[in-house]
C-alpha positions as CSV (number, residue, x, y, z in Angstrom):
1,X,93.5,160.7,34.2
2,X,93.1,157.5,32.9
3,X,91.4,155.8,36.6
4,X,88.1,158.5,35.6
5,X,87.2,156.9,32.0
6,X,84.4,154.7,33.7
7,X,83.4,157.6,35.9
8,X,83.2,159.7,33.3
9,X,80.8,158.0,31.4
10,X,78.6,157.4,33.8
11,X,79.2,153.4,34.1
12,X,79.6,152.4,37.9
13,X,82.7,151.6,39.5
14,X,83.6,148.8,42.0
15,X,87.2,149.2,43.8
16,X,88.1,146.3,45.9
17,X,91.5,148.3,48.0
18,X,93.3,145.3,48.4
19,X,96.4,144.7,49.0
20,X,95.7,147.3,52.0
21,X,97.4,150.7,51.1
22,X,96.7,154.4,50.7
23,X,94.7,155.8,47.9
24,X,94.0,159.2,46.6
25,X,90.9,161.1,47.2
26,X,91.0,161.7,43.9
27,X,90.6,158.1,43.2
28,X,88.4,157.3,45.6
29,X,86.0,160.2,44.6
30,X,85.3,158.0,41.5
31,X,84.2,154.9,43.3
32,X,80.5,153.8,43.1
33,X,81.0,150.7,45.1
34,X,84.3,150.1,47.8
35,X,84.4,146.6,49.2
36,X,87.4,147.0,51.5
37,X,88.0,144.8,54.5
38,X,88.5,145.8,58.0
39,X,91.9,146.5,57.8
40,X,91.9,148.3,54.5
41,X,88.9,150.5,55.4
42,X,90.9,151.3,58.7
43,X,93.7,152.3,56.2
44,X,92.3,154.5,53.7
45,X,90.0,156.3,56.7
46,X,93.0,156.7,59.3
47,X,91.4,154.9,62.0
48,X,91.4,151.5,63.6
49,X,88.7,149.4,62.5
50,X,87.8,146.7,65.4
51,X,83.7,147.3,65.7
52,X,80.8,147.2,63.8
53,X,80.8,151.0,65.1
54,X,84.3,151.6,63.7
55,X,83.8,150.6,60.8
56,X,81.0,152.6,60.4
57,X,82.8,155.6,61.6
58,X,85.5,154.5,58.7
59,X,82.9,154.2,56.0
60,X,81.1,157.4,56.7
61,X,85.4,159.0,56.3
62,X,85.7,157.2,53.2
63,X,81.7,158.4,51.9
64,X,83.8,162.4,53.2
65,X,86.4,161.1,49.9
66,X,83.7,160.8,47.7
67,X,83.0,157.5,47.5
68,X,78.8,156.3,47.1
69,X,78.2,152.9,48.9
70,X,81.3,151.9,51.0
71,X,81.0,147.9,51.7
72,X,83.2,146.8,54.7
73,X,83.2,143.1,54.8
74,X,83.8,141.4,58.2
75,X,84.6,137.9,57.5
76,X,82.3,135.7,59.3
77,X,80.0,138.5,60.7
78,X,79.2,139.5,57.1
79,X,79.1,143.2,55.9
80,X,77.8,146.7,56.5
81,X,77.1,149.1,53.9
82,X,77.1,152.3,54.4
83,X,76.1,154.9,52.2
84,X,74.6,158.5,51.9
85,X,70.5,156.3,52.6
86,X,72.1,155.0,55.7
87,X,73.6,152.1,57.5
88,X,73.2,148.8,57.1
89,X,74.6,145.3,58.7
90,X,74.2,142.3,56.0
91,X,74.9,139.3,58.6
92,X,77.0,136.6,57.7
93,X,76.7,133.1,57.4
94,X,78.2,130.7,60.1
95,X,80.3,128.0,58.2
96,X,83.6,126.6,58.9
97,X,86.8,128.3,57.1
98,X,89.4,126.3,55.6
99,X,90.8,128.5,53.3
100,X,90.3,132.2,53.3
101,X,92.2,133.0,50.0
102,X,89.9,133.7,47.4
103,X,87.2,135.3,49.7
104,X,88.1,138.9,49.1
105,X,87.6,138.1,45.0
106,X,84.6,135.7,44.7
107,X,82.8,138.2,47.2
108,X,83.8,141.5,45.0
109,X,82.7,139.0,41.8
110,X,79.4,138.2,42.9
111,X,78.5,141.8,44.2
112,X,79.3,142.6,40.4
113,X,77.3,139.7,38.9
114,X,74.4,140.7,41.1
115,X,74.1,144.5,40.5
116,X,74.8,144.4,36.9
117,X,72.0,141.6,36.9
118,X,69.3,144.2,38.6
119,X,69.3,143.2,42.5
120,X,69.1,146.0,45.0
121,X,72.5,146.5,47.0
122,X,71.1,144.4,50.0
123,X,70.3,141.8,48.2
124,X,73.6,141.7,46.3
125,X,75.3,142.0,49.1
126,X,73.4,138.9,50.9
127,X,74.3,137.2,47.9
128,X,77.7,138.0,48.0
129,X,78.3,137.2,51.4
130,X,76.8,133.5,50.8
131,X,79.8,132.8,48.0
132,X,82.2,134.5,50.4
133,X,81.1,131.6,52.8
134,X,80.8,128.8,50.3
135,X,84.4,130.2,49.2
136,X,86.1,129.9,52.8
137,X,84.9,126.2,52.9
138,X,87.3,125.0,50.2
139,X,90.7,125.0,50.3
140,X,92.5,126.7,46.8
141,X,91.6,129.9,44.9
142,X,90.2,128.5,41.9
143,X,88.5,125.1,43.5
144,X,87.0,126.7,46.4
145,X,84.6,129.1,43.4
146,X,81.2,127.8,44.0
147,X,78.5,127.4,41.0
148,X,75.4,129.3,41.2
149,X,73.4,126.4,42.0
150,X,75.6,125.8,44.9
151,X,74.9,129.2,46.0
152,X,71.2,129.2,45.7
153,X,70.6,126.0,47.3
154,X,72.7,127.2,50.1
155,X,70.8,130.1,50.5
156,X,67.3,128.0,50.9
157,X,69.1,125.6,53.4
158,X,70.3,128.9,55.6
159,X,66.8,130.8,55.4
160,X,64.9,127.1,55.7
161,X,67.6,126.8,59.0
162,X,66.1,130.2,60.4
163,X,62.6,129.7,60.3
């Protein structure tokens, strides 16, 4: 099967499910990293995702399949990862959304950046959730990509905001 050539050499996979459909266990039994969104988590696990709790009852289906770290992002309230360690909610960032298009992608692309760079999974995640805000704030796929220093001076305004 041509999906398991990564897999089978060891070199970590990151499956973003969208648009939101069914996929094979087999498939998903090859995923490292699943970002899926509420609705497509609630798709590939069979239930209705509308809770924190829900979505980690979806996850821990989805870990059933196979898959290591499930990442179920939730829009504005960030993103829980779930995983064989545990649970864990990765808050969001509160900004105003005027375009939600490329969120999905520059979320999944800085999740990549950051673990292939060395960053724990929290902290990639964090990360990733800040560009998926900064995203959100622009309209346009392409425009709305914010630079790295946009991203790291936005993340010493938030955690300079919350001391």
């Amino acid at each position: 099967m041509r999906d398991s050539i990564a897999h089978s050499h060891g070199i970590p996979v990151i499956l973003n499910p969208a648009p939101a459909r069914a996929l094979s266990d087999e498939l998903l039994s090859q995923v490292t990293y699943l970002t899926p969104n509420e609705t497509e988590a609630g798709i590939l696990a069979g239930i209705a995702v509308n809770s924190l709790e829900t979505a980690k009852q979806a996850a821990q289906i989805l870990l059933q399949k196979g898959v290591q770290h499930v990442i179920v992002t939730l829009g504005s309230k960030g993103a829980l990862i779930v995983n064989h360690e545990g649970v864990q909610h990765i808050p969001g960032f509160p900004v105003h959304a005027v375009d939600t298009v490329a969120a999905g992608d520059s979320f999944n692309g800085a999740l990549a950046q950051q673990l292939t760079s060395g960053k724990s999974l929290k902290e990639a995640v964090s990360f990733a959730n800040a560009v998926g805000a900064l995203t959100v704030g622009k309209a346009g796929a392409i425009p709305s990509l914010p630079w790295l220093a946009e991203v790291e001076q936005f993340l010493k305004q938030e955690a300079a905001r919350l001391e």
